[in-house]
C-alpha positions as CSV (number, residue, x, y, z in Angstrom):
1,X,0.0,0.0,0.0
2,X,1.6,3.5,-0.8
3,X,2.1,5.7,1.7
4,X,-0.7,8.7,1.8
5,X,1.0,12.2,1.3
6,X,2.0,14.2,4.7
7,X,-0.8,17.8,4.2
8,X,0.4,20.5,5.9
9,X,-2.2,19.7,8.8
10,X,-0.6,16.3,9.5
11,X,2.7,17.6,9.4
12,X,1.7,20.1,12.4
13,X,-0.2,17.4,14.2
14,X,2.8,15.2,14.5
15,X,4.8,18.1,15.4
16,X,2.6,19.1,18.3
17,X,2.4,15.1,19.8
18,X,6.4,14.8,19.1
19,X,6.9,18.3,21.0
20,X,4.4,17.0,23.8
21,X,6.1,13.9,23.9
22,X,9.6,15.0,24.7
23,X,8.7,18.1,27.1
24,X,6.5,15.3,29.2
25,X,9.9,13.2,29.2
26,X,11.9,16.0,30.0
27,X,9.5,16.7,33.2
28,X,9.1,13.2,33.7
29,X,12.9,12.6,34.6
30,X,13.0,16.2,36.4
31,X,10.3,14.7,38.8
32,X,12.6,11.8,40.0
33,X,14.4,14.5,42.0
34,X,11.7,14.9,44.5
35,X,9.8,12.9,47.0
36,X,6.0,11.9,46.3
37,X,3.7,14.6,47.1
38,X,2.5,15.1,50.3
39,X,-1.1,14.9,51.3
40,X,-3.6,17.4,50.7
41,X,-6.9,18.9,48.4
42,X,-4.9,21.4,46.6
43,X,-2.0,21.7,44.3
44,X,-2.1,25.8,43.8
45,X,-0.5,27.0,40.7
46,X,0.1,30.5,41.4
47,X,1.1,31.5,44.8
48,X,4.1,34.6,46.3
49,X,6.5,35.0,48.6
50,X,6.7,38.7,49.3
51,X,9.4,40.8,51.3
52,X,8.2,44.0,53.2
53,X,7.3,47.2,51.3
54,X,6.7,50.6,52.7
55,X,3.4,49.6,55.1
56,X,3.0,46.5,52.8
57,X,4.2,43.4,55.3
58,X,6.1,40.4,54.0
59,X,4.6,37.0,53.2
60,X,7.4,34.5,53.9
61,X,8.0,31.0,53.6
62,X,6.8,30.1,57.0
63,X,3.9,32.3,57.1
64,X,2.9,31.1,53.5
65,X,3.5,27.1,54.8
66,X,1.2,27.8,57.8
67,X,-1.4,29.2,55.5
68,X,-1.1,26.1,53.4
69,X,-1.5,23.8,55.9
70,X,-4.7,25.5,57.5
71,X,-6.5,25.3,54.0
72,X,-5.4,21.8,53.1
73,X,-2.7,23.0,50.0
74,X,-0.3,20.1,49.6
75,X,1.9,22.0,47.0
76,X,2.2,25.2,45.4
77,X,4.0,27.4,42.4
78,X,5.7,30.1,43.9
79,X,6.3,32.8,41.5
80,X,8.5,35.1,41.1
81,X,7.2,39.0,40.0
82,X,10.0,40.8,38.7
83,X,9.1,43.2,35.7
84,X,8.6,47.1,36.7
85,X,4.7,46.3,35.3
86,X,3.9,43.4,38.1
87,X,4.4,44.9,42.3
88,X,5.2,47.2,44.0
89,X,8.7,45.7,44.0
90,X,10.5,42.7,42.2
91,X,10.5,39.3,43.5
92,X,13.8,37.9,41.8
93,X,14.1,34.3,40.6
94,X,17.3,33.5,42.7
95,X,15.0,34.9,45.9
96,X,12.4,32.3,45.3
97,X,14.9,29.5,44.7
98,X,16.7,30.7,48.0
99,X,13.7,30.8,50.0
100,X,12.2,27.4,49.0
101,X,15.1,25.5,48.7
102,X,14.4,23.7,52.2
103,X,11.0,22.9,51.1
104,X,11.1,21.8,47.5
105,X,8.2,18.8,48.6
106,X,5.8,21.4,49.0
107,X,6.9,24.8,46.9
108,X,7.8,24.5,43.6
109,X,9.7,27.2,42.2
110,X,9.0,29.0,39.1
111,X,11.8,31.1,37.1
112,X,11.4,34.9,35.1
113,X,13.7,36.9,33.2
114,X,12.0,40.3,31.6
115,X,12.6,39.2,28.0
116,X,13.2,44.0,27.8
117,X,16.4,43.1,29.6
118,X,19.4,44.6,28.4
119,X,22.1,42.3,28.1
120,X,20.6,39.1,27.7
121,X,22.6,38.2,24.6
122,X,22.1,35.7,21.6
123,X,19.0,33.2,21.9
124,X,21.3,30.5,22.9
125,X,22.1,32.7,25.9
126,X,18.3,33.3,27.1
127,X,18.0,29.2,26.9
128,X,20.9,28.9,28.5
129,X,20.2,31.2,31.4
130,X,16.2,29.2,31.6
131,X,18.1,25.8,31.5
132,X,20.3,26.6,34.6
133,X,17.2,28.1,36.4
134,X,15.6,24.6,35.7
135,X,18.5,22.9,36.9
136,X,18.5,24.6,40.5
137,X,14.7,23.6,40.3
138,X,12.9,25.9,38.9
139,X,9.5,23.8,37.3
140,X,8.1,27.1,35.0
141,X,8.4,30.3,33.8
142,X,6.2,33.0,35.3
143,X,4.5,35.2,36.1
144,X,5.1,36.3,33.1
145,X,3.7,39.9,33.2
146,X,5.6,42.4,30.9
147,X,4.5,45.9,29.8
148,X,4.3,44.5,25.7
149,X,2.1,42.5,23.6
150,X,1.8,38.8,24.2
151,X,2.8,38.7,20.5
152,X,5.9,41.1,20.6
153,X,9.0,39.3,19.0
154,X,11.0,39.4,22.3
155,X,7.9,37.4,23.7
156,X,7.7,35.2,21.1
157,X,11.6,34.2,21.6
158,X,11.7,34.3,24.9
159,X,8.4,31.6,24.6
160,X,10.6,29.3,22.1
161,X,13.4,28.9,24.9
162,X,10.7,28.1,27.5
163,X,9.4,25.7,25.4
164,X,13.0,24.1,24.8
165,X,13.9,24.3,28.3
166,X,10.7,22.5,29.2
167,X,9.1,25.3,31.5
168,X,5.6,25.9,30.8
169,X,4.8,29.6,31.0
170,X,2.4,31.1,32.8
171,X,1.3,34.4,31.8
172,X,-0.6,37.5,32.8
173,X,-2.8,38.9,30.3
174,X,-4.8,42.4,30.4
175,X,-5.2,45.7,28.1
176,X,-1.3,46.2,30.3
177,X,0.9,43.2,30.4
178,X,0.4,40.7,27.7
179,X,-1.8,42.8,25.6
180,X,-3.7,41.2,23.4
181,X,-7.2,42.8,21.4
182,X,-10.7,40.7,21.8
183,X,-10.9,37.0,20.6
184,X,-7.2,36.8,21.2
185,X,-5.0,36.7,18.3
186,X,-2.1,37.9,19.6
187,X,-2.2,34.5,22.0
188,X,-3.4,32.5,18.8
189,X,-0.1,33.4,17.1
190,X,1.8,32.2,20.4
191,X,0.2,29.0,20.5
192,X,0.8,28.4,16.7
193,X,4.7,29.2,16.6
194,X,5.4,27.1,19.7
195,X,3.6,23.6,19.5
196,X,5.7,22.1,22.1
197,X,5.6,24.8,25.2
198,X,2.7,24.5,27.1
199,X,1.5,28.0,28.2
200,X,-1.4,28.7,31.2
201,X,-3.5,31.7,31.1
202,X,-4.4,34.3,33.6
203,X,-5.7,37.5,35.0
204,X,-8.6,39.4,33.6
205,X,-7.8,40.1,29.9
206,X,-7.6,35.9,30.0
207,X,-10.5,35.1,32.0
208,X,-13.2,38.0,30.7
209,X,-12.1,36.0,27.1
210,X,-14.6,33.6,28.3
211,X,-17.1,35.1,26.5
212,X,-17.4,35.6,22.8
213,X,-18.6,39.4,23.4
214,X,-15.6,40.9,25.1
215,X,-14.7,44.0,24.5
216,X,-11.1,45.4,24.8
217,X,-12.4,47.6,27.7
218,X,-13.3,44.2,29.4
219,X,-9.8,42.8,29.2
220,X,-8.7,45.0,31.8
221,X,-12.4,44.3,34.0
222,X,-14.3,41.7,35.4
223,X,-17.2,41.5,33.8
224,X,-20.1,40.3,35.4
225,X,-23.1,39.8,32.6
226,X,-23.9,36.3,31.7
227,X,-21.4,34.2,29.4
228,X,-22.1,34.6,25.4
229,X,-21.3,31.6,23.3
230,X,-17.8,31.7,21.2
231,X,-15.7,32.6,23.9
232,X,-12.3,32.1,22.8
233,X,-10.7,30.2,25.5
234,X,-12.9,27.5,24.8
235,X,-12.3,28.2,20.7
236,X,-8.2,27.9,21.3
237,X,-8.6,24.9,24.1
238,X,-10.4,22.7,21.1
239,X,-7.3,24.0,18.3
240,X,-4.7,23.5,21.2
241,X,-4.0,21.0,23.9
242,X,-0.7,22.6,25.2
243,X,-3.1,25.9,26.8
244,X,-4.6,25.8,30.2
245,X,-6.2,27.9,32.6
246,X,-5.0,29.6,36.2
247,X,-8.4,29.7,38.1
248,X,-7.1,31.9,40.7
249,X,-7.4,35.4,42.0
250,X,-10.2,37.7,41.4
251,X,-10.5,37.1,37.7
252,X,-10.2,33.2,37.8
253,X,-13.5,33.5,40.3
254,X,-14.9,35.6,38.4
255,X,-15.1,33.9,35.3
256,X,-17.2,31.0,37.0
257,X,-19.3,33.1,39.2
258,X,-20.8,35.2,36.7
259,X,-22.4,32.6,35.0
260,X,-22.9,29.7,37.5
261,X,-24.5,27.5,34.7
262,X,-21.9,27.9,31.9
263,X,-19.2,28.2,34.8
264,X,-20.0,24.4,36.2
265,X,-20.3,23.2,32.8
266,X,-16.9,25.2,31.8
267,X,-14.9,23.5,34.4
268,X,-16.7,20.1,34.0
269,X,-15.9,20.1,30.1
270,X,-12.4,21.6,30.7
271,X,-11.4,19.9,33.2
272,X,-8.2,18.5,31.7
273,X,-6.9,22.2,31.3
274,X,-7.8,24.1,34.4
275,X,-5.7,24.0,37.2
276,X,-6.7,25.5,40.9
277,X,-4.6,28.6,42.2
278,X,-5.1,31.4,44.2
279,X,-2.5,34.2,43.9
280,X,-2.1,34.4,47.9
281,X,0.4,37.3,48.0
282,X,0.1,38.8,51.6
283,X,-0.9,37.9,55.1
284,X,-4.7,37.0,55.7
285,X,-5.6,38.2,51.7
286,X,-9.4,36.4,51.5
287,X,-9.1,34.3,48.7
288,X,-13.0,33.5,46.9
289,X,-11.8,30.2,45.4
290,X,-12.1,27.7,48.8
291,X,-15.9,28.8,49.0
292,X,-16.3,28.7,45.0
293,X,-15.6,25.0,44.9
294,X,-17.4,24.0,47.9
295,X,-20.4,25.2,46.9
296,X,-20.2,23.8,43.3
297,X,-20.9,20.1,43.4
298,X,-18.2,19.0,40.7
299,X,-18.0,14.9,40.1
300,X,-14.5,14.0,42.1
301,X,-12.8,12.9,39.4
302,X,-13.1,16.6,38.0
303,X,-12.5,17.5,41.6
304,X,-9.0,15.5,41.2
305,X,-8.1,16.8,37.7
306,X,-8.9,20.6,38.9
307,X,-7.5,20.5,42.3
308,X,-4.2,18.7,41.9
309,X,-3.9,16.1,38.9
310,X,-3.5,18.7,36.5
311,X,-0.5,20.8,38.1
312,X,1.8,17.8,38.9
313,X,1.5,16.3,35.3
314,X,2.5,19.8,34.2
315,X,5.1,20.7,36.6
316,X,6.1,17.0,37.0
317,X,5.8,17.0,40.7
């Protein structure tokens, strides 16, 4: 029998599953270095460590462990915030790899460079620089939250080396950081030059894109009229597996409580892409999500995907 032709769409597909495939290795050897995960509801995706600012009081390890353990969080991201578009003040990369280095069972260290930095050199020196983050345990890239499109070339090459280095990116996205204009093309663009990364949404440009009327006015809001068909996080979650969804802070909430109908059938029918968080950042912050998910009755094996499945196949923890 001769063998059919390889179309342009078949050619990608294998692409993407190859890509997949050897990032899922990659994290798959990287997650021999630690012990199994501890017990616990939660794996939270998107958590700080925070250093005293002005009136502004630190969140530190201990104080962010203690917090963990009263809300039943086996394991969280801690990310670092380090572009002059994020705080109040950076939180460096070698700082969150300092600070969690006791604790690496429990607080999984994510990695940023500002892609606007002077300095950084060739594109073998930006992968370079990602793959010696990974190797003192860094497990992704984020929060990635620049002052630039999500599109902008420097984005787009600091995305590739991500993807090489086998960090999955989370990033920010609003009318600010990330920019991107309704339906999200800019992110589309992302997505199609980097098959193999895997990238994880946030923040209110991300979640309001729930709906398929968002404006650009609402990618900086939190929009709270009912959920309009066509959204296009559902739109690019069908055209690609390698994008997920941060549920956390006020815009994660949001996107769920607005509609309570479309938001339990949302997380039921995504529920191999969206992954818990909460963005805890400073000392007694009230976080919406605990009392989100108790009161919607999700089947426990969404429960499990949601909560904690989802985050450790990512992060390989």
């Amino acid at each position: 029998m001769a063998t059919p032709p390889i179309t342009r769409r078949t050619f990608g597909i294998q692409t993407l599953a190859a890509g997949l495939a050897a990032t899922g290795l990659a994290r798959a050897a990287r997650a021999e270095e630690v012990p199994p995960a501890p017990p616990g509801t939660y794996a939270d995706i998107h958590v700080h460590i925070t250093q005293e600012w002005g009136d502004r009081p630190a969140l530190t390890v201990k104080g962010l462990l203690e917090w963990m353990d009263a809300e039943g969080i086996a394991q969280a991201a801690v990310l670092p915030i380090d572009s002059p578009e994020s705080w109040f003040f950076p939180i460096t990369t070698d700082y969150v790899l300092k600070e969690t280095k006791d604790h690496r069972d429990r607080l999984i260290p994510f990695c940023h460079v500002d892609p606007r930095t002077l300095n950084l050199g060739s594109y073998d020196a930006k992968r370079d620089l990602l793959l010696r983050y990974r190797d003192a345990g860094a497990r992704g890239f984020g929060e990635h939250k620049v002052g630039m499109p999500i599109d902008d070339p420097r984005n787009l090459q600091i995305f590739r080396a991500c993807a090489e280095a086998g960090l999955p990116v989370l990033f920010h996205l609003d009318n600010m950081r990330n920019s991107d204009a309704p339906g999200l093309p800019g992110l589309e663009k992302v997505l199609q030059e980097n098959p193999d990364g895997v990238f994880i949404g946030h923040a209110q440009g991300w979640w309001a894109s729930i709906s398929g009327d968002v404006t650009q006015e609402e990618l900086q809001k939190y929009p709270n009229k009912p959920v309009a068909p066509g959204g296009a996080i559902d739109r690019l979650m069908d055209a690609y597996p390698n994008l997920y969804g941060d549920l956390s802070a006020g815009s994660g909430a949001n996107a769920i409580l607005r509609d309570m109908d479309f938001g339990r059938a949302f997380l039921e029918r995504r529920a191999d892409r969206l992954l818990f968080g909460t963005d805890y950042l400073a000392p007694k912050q009230k976080v919406p999500q605990f009392s989100l998910y108790n009161d919607i009755d999700l089947p426990e094996a969404a429960k499990a995907k949601i909560f904690r499945d989802n985050a450790r196949r990512i992060l390989g923890v």
